[in-house]
N, C-alpha and C positions, 0 to 999 in steps of 0.2 A: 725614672720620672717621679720625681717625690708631687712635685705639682702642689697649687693655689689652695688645691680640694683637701688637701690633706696639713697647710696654714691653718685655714679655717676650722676644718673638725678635728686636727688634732695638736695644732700650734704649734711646729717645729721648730719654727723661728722666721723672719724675714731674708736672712741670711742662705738661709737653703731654699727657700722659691726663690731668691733670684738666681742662684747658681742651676737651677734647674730651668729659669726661664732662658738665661745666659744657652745655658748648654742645648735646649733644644730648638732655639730662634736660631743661635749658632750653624748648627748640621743645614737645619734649613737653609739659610742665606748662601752658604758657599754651594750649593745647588743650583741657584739662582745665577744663570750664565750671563745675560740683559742686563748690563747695568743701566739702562731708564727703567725695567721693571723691578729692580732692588727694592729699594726703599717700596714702595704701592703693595705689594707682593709678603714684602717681613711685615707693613702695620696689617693685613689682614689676616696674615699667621699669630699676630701678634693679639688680636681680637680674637680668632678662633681659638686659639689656647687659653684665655681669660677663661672663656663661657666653656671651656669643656671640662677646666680643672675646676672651675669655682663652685659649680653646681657638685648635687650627690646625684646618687642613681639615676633617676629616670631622665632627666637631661643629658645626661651624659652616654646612656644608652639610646637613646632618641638621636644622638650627633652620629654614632657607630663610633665611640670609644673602646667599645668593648666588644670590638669587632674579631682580634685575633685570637688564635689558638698557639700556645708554645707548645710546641711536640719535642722530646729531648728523649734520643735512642742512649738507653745509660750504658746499654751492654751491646757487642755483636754476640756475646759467650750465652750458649744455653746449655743446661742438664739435659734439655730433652733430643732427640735425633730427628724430629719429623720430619720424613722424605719431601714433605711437598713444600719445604723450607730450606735454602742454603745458606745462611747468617750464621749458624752455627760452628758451620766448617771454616767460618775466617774471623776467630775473635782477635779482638784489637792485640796488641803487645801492652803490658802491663805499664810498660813506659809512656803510652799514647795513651795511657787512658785518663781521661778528663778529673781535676783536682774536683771537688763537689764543689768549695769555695767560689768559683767561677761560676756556676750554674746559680747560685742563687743568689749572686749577686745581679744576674742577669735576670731573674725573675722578679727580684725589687725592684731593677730599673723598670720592667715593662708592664706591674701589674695593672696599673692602670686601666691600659690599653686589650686586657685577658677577658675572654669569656672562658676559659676552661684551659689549664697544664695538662699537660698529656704524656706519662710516663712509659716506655715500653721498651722493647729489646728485641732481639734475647731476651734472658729472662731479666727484667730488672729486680729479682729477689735475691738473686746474688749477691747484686751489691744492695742487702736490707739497711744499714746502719744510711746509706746514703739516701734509699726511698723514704725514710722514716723523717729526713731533715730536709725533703722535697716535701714529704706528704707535715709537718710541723709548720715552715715559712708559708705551705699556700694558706694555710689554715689561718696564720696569722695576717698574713695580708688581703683576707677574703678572695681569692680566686680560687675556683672549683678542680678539682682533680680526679682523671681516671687514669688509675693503674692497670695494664692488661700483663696479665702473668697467664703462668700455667698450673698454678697453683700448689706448687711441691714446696716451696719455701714459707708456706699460711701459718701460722700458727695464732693462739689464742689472746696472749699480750697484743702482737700485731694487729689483731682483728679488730680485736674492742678499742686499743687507739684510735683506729682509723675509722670506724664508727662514730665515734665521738666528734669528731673532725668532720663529718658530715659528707666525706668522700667516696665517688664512686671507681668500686670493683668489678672489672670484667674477666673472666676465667673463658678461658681457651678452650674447649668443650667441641671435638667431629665428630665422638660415638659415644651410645651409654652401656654399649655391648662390651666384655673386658677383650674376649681376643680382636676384635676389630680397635679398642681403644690404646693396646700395647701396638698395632701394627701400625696404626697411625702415629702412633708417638714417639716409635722407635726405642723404646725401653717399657720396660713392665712395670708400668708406674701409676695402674687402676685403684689396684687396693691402699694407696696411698693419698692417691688424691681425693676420689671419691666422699670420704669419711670428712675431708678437707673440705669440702664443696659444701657438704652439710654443718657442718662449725660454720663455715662462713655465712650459708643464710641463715642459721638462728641468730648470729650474733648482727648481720650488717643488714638485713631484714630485705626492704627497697633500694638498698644500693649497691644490692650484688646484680650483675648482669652476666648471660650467657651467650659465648660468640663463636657462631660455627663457618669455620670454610667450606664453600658447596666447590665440588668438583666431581668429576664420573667418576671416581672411587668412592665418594663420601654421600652420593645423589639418593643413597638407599637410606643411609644413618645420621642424615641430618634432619628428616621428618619425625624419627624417633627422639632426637632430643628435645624439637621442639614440643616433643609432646611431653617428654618427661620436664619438661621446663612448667610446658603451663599447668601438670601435675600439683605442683609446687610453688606457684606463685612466680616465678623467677621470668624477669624480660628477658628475650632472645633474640640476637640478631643475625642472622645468615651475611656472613661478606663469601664474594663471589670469587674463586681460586685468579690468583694472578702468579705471572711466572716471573720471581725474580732472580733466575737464574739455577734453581735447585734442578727444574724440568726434569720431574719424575712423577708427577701427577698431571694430569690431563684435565682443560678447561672443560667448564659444564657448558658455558655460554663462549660462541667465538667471538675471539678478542674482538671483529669487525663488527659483529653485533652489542656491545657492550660499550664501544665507542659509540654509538649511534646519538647517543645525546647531546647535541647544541649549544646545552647552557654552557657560559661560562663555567669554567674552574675553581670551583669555591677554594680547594687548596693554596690559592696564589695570596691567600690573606694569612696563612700557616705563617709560624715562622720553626723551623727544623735543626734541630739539634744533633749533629754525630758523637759516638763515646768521644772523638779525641778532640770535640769544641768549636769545629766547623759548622757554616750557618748555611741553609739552605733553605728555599722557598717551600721544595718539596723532596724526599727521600730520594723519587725516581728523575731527579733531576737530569741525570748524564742524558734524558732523551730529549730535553731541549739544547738545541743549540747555543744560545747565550747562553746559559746556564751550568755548561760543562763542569767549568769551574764553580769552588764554595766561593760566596760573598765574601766571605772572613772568619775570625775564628777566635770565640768569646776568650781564651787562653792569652789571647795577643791584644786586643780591642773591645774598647766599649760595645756595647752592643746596637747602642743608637748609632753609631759612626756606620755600624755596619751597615744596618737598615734604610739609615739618611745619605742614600748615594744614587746616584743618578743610575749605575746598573741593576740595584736591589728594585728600583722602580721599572725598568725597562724589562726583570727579567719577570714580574707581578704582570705586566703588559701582556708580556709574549704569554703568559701561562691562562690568558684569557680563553684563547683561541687552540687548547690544548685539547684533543680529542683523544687522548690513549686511551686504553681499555682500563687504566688505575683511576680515570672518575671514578670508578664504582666504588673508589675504599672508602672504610669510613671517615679518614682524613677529610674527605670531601662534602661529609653531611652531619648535620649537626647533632648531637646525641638524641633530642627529643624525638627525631626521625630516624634515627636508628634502631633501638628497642622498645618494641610493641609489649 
């Protein structure tokens, strides 16, 4: 979506707002099943897209422009072995794994519509050369970004780029104890990280974050990190153990109790990225029925095409009325309510 808003403040030419206006009245209209509601239907898409590309900021955040989040799983591969994690034990094939080229061109067309990229894995420091030119375009195209690592791939170049860039870092943190910290992580990887942990808040100050999973194994060692957090300055956020299939850690809170929430699904405004470029509403999607299936798959299609279809709307619909126990991930709440 290059858009009117970006004519005006940065004058790309006439040429590309209208291929842009071409391209997203386009997706719309072939939506539009009624042909007496056609034409009445595209002039008020066609009004609406005026007023939300032509303005800056605060118009355009007042419409919910900047309503979506892009989450993009760069790795299923981790260094680390955490028990109460199975992603590890199924990384992608080297073949399936997503070109970078793809992904940010997907981030160009959508930023617009970004309140915050959302990098994670596995570890996305594996693949560093690729977070470095996710964490460069958000930077350049003004959308915000958080990286959640484990912190074994940090180092000092890295830091201070990403500092300057104004982006925030969340490190993986269940214990501050080292043999409770190697038994959760599944490798002895304290005296490592630890020293890592501290480089990073000298160098990235307020925009390191600290994120612990609470579970009955973890229910003793996650009150000590928050305490060793607010020691130090550093936000903290407890997310609440979910089983996506590792099941070797035990919930703290039952899933029946953890669904108990009402609200809508704030996830259904996600838009989800897998390593090999399939698009989904939400990671845990296979538990909706419509949803089995990815939408599509940025590799093969535009990402608007993907987005702009009558089942990407239906499956936003059905994901209203979603009561699983994964409301509670952070996917689902906004940063500034997540760490305290």
């Amino acid at each position: 979506m290059s858009l009117i808003y970006d004519l005006r403040m940065k004058g790309p030419g006439i040429g590309r707002a209208f291929r842009d206006y071409v391209g997203e009245i386009g997706h719309f209209a072939r939506r539009v099943k009624n042909p007496v509601l056609l034409m009445p239907l595209v002039a008020m898409k066609s009004i609406e897209w005026s007023i939300y590309r032509w303005y800056k900021t605060p118009l355009r955040r007042f419409y919910g422009v900047k309503g979506n989040e892009l989450i993009y799983m760069i790795t299923n591969a981790c260094n680390d072995r955490c028990p109460k994690c199975a992603i590890w034990e199924r990384p992608e094939p080297k073949n399936q794994h997503l070109d970078i080229a793809h992904f940010l061109r997907c981030l160009e067309r959508l930023h617009h519509n970004l309140y915050q990229v959302t990098l994670t894995g596995g570890e996305p420091l594996l693949f560093k050369r690729d977070a470095v030119k996710i964490a460069d375009e958000a930077h350049r195209l003004g959308v915000p970004m958080v990286m959640v690592t484990n912190g074994r791939g940090l180092d000092e170049a890295f830091l201070t780029r990403y500092q300057q860039q104004g982006h925030v870092l969340v490190i993986s943190v269940d214990s501050v104890d080292r043999e409770k910290w190697n038994e959760f992580r599944g490798t002895q990887t304290f005296d490592l990280v630890m020293p890592k942990i501290e480089l990073a808040l000298r160098i990235l100050g307020d925009q390191l974050r600290i994120q612990s999973v609470l579970s009955k194994e973890s229910k003793d060692e996650v009150p000590k990190v928050a305490a060793w957090c607010k020691e130090r300055g550093i936000r903290h956020n407890v997310q609440l153990y979910q089983d996506f299939g590792a099941n070797n850690w035990t919930y703290a809170v039952e899933p029946s109790q953890m669904a108990a929430d009402s609200s809508p699904c704030a996830a259904r405004k996600n838009i989800c990225i897998f390593p090999n470029g399939d698009v989904v509403k939400c990671f845990d999607h296979r538990r909706i029925p419509i949803a089995k299936e990815p939408l599509g798959n940025i590799a093969r299609q535009d990402i608007l095409e993907i987005l702009c279809t009558r089942r990407s709307t239906e499956v936003s619909r059905a994901m209203r009325d979603c009561n699983f126990p994964c409301k509670q991930m952070s996917c689902n709440k906004p940063q500034a309510a997540l760490f305290q």
